[in-house]
C-alpha positions as CSV (number, residue, x, y, z in Angstrom):
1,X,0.0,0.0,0.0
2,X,1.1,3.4,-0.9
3,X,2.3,5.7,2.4
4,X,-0.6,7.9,4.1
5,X,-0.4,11.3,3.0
6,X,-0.1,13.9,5.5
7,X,-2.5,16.7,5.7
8,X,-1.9,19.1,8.7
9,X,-5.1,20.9,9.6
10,X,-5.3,24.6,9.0
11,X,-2.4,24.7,7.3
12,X,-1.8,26.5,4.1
13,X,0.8,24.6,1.6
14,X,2.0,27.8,-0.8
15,X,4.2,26.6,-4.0
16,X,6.4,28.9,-6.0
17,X,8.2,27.2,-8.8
18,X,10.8,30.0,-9.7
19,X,13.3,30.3,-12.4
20,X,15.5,33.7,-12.8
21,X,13.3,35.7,-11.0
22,X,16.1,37.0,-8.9
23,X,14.6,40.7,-9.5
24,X,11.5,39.8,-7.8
25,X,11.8,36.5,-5.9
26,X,12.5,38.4,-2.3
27,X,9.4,40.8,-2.6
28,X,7.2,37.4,-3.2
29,X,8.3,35.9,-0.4
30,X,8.1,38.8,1.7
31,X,4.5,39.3,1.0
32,X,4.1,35.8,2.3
33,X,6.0,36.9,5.7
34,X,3.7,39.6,6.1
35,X,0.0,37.5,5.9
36,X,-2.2,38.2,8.8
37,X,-2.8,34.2,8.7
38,X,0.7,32.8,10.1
39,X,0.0,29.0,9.6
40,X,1.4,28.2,6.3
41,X,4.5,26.2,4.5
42,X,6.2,27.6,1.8
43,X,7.3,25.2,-1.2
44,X,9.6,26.4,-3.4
45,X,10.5,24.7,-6.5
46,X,13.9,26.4,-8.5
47,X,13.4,24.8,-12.0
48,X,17.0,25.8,-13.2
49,X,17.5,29.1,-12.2
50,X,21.3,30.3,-13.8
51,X,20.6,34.0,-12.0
52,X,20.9,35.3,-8.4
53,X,17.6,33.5,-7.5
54,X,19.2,30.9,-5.2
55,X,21.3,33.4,-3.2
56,X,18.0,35.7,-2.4
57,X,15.8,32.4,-0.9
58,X,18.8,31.6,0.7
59,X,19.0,35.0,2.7
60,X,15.1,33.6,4.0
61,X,15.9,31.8,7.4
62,X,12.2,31.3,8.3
63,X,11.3,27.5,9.3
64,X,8.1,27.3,7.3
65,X,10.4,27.7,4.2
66,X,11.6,25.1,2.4
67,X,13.3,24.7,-1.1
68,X,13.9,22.3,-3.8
69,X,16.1,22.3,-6.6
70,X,15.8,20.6,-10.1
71,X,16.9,21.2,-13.7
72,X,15.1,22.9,-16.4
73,X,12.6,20.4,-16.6
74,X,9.5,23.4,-16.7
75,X,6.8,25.0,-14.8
76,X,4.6,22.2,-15.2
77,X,7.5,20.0,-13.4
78,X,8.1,22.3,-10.5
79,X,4.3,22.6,-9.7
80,X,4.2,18.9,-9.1
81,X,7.3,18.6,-7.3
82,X,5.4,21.0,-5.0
83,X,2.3,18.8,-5.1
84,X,4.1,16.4,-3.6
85,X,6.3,18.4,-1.1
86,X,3.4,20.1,0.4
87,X,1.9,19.0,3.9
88,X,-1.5,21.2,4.5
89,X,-5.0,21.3,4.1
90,X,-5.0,24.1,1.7
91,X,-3.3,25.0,-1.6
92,X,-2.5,28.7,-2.1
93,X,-0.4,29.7,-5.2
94,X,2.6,32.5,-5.1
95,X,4.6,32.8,-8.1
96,X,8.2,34.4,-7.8
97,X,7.6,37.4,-9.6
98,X,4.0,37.8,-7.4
99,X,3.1,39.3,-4.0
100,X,0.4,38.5,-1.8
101,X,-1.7,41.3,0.1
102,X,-1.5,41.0,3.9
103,X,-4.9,39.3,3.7
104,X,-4.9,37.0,1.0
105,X,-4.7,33.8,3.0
106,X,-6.6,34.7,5.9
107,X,-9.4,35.5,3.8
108,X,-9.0,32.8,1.9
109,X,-9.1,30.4,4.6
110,X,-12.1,32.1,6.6
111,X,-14.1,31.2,3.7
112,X,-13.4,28.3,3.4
113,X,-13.5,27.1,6.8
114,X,-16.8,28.2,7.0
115,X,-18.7,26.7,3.4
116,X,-17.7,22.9,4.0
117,X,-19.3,22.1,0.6
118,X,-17.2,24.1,-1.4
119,X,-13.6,23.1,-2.7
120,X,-12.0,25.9,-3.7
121,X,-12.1,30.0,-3.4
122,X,-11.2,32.9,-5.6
123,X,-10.7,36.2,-5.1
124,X,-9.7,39.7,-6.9
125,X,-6.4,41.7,-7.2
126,X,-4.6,44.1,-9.4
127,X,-2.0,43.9,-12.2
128,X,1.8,45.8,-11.6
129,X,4.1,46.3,-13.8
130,X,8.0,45.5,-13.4
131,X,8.6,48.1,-10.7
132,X,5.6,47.1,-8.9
133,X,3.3,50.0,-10.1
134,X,-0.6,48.8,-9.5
135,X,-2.8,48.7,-12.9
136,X,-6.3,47.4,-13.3
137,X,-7.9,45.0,-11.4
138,X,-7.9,41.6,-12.4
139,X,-11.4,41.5,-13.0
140,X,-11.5,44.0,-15.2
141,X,-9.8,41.5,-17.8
142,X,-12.6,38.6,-16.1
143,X,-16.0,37.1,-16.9
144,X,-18.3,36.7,-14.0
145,X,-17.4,36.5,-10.8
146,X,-18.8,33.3,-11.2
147,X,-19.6,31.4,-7.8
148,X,-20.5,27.2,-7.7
149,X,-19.9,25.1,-10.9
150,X,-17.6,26.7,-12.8
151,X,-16.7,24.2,-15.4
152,X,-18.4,25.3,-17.9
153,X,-17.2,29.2,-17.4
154,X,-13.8,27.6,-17.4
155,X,-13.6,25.1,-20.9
156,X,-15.2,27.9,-22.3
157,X,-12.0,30.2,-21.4
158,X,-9.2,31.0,-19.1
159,X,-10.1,34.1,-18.3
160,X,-12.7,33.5,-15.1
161,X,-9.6,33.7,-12.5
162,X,-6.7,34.8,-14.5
163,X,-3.4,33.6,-12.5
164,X,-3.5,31.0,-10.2
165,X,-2.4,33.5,-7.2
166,X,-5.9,34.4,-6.3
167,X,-7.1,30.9,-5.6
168,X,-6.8,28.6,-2.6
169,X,-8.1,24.8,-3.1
170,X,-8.8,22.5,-0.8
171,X,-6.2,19.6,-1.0
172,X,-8.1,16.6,-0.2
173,X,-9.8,17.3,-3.7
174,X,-6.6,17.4,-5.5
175,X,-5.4,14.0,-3.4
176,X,-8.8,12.2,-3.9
177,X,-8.4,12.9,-8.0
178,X,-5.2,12.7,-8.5
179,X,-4.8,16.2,-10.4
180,X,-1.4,17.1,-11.1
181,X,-0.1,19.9,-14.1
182,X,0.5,18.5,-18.0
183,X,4.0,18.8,-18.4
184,X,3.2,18.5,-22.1
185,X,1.7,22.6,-21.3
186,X,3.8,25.1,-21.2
187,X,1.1,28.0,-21.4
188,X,-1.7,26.9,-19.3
189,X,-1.0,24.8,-17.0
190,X,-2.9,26.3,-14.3
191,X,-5.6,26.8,-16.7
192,X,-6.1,22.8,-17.5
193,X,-5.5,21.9,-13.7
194,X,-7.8,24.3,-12.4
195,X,-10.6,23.3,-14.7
196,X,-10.4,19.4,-13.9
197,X,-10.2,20.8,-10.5
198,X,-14.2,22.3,-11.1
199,X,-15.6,19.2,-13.3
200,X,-15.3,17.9,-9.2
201,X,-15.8,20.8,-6.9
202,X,-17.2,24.1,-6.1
203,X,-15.9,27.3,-5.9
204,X,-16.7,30.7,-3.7
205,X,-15.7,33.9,-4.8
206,X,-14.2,37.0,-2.3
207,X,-14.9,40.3,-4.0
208,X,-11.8,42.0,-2.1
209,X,-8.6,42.5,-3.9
210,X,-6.0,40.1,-2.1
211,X,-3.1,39.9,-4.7
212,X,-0.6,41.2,-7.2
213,X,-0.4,39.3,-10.6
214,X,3.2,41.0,-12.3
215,X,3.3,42.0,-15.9
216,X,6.5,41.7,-17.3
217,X,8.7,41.0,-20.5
218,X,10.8,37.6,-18.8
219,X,7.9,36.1,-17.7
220,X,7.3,33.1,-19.6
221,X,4.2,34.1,-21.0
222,X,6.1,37.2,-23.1
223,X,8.8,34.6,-23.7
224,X,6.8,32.0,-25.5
225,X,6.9,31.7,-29.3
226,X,3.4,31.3,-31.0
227,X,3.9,28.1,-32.0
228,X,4.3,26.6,-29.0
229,X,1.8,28.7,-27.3
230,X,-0.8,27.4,-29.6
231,X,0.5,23.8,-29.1
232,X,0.7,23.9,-25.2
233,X,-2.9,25.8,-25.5
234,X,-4.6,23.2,-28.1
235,X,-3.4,20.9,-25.1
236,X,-5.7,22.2,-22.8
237,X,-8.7,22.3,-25.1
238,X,-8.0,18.7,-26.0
239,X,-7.6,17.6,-22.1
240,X,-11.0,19.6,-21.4
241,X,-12.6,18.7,-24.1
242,X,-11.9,14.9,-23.0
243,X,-13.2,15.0,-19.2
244,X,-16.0,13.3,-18.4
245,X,-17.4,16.7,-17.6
246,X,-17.6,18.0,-21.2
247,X,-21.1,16.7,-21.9
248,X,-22.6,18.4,-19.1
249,X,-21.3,22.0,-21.0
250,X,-23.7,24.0,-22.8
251,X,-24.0,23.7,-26.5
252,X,-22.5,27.4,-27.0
253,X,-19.4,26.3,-25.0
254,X,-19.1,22.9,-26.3
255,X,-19.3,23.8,-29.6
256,X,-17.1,27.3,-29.0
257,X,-14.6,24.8,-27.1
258,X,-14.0,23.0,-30.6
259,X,-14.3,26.0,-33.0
260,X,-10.8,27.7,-30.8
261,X,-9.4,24.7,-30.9
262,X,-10.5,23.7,-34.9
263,X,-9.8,27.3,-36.2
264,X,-7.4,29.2,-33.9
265,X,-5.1,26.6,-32.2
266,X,-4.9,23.9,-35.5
267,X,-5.1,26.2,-37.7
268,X,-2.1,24.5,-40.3
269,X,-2.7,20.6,-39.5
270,X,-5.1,18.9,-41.0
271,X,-4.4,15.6,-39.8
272,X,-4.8,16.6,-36.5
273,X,-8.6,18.3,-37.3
274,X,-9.1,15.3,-39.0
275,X,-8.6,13.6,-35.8
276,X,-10.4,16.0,-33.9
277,X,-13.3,15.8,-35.8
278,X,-13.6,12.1,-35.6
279,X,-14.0,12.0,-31.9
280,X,-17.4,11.0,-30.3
281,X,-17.9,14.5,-28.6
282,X,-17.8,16.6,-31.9
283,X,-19.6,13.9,-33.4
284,X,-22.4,14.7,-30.1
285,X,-22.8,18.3,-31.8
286,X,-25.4,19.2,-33.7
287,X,-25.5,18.3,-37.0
288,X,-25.4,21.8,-38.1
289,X,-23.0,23.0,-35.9
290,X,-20.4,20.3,-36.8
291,X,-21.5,21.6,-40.7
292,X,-20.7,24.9,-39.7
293,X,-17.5,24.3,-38.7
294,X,-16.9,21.9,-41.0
295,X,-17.5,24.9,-44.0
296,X,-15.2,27.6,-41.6
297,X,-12.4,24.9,-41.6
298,X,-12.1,24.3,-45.4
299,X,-13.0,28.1,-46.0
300,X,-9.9,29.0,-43.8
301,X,-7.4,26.9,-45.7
302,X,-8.8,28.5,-49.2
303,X,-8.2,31.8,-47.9
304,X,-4.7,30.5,-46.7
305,X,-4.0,28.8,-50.3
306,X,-4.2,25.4,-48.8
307,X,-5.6,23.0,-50.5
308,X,-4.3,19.2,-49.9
309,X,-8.0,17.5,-51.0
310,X,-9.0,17.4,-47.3
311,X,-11.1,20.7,-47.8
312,X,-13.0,19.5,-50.7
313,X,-14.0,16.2,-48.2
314,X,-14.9,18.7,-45.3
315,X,-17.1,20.5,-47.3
316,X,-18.9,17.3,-48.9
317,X,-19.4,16.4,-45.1
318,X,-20.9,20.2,-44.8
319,X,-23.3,19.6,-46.7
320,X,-24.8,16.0,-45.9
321,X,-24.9,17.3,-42.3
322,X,-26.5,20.7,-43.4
323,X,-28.1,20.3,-46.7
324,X,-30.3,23.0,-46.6
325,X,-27.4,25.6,-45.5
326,X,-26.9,27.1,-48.9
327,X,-23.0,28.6,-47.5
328,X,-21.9,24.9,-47.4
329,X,-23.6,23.8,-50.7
330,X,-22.2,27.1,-52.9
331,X,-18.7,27.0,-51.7
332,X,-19.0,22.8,-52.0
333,X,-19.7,23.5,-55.8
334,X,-17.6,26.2,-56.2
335,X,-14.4,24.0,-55.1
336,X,-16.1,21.3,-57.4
337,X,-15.4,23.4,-60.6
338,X,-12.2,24.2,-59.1
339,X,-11.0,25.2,-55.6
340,X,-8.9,29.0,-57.1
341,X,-12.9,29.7,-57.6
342,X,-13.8,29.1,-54.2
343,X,-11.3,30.6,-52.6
344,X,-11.5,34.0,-55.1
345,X,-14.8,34.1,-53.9
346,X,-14.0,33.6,-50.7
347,X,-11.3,36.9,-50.8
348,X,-14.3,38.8,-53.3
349,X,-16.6,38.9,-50.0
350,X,-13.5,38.9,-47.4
351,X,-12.8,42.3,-49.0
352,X,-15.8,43.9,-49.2
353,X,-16.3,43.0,-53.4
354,X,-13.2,44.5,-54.2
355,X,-11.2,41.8,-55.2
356,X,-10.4,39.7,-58.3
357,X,-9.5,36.5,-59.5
358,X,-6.2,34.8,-58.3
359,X,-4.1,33.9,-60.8
């Protein structure tokens, strides 16, 4: 039998993976020294780091610190080497380059302690800059506040909590299902783990502003080619779309959660949206939703000059799904007669009528 896992009551287990954050690293954990609420671990994960940021935690003599080195093996990596570090009942989330406000946890925890039948809690904050400078508040940039089930809210997009750093989950959830981060994400991460976190619990939301999310040009989200940000990010709509949860979503979000994932995040590989279109839960849509999209697919690789004989088969699809959606039928006989004729038309309406043939 695996070894009992310890859960120490009322205490909050805080991870921090950091890498070259030596810049802000000392202000994070400062912000931690300074909570009203003093019963907390902190679990620091250094994924690498080539900078200073070793010698700052170092200069940190506190008990309830503790810190754990490993190579560059990624954000995802460090978040579950703190998974498994951590000792408390709660999960709270401090990124190097973050700060808490003096009540985040205590807040946090109040609530918490006091609504048994839900797992996890959110609350609001404000964006800084690189020399700390408050901007907006994070839910300026939100949807909601959303309170109870908020699966749907969250396959539908990341943007109900923003970062991590203004939630605190219970960890008995996170034991009980097993939830750890995708290493395969490298934007997102949080995103994906917090949404199979709601498919199983409940959140409460805290209207006061309890934290600072930094905006600056290292962090890895700046950092991050396209490429890979679609890749790590048509991760997470393939890992949401796949939870048992998904059916429960509304059509618009089920249906929204393919077309971002069809037509924004796949954009160039058609073997892939082959793929994707083949699973049972797009085959669940409507029939004239999975036309729809269907049509939107083959009309984005006309526009793109792509044409590899897939399109012409996702528009012949279009319309046996749809016959009587006269978009899917023209542009179907259009790339019949010959696909530079559907995709000129295509450009003719893109651009208002004021186009002309390609040659």
């Amino acid at each position: 039998m695996p070894p009992a896992v310890e859960i120490r009551r009322g205490l909050v287990s805080v991870m921090m993976p950091v890498h070259n954050v030596e810049d802000y690293v000392g202000a994070a954990v400062e912000s931690l020294l300074a909570q009203t609420y003093t019963n907390w671990e902190l679990v620091v994960v250094d994924d690498g780091s080539t900078d200073g940021t070793t010698e700052v935690l170092a200069r940190f003599k506190d008990p309830r610190i503790g810190v754990y080195r490993q190579a560059s093996l990624g954000e995802s990596a460090g978040r579950n080497r703190a998974l498994q570090a951590m000792r408390g009942e709660w999960i709270a989330f401090l990124d190097g380059d973050d700060q808490f406000l003096p009540e985040h946890l205590a807040a946090a925890v109040d609530r918490l302690q006091h609504s048994p039948s839900i797992g996890g809690v959110y609350s609001d904050g404000f964006y800084m800059d690189k020399d700390g400078r408050r901007g907006d508040r994070l839910s300026s940039r939100r949807r909601g506040p959303f309170e109870g089930d908020l699966f749907d809210p969250l396959v539908r997009a990341s943007d109900v909590f923003g970062p991590p750093i203004c939630t605190v989950l219970r960890r008995q959830v996170v034991l009980d299902q097993r939830l750890t981060f995708d290493s395969r994400i490298v934007i997102g991460p949080d995103w994906d783990f917090l949404t199979g976190f709601a498919e199983v619990a409940q959140f409460g939301y805290l209207p006061q502003s309890t934290c600072l999310y930094r905006v600056h040009g290292e962090s890895i989200t700046a950092r991050t080619a396209s490429p890979r940000r679609r890749s790590s990010l048509a991760q997470c709509r393939q890992n949401a779309i796949q939870r048992p949860g998904f059916r429960r979503c509304s059509l618009e979000t089920r249906t929204y959660a393919f077309y971002d994932l069809l037509l924004n995040l796949l954009p160039e590989d058609n073997r892939r949206r082959a793929e994707v279109t083949g699973w049972p839960q797009f085959l669940e849509l409507p029939a004239a939703e999975r036309g729809r999209l269907l049509r939107l697919m083959a009309a984005q690789d006309l526009l793109a000059g792509r044409y590899d004989g897939q399109t012409l088969d996702w528009l012949r699809r279009a319309v046996e799904l749809a016959p009587g959606e006269t978009r899917n039928r023209l542009l179907f006989r259009l790339c019949q007669v010959s696909p530079r004729l559907g995709q000129w038309v295509l450009r003719l309406r893109a651009n208002g009528g004021h186009s002309a043939p390609a040659n």
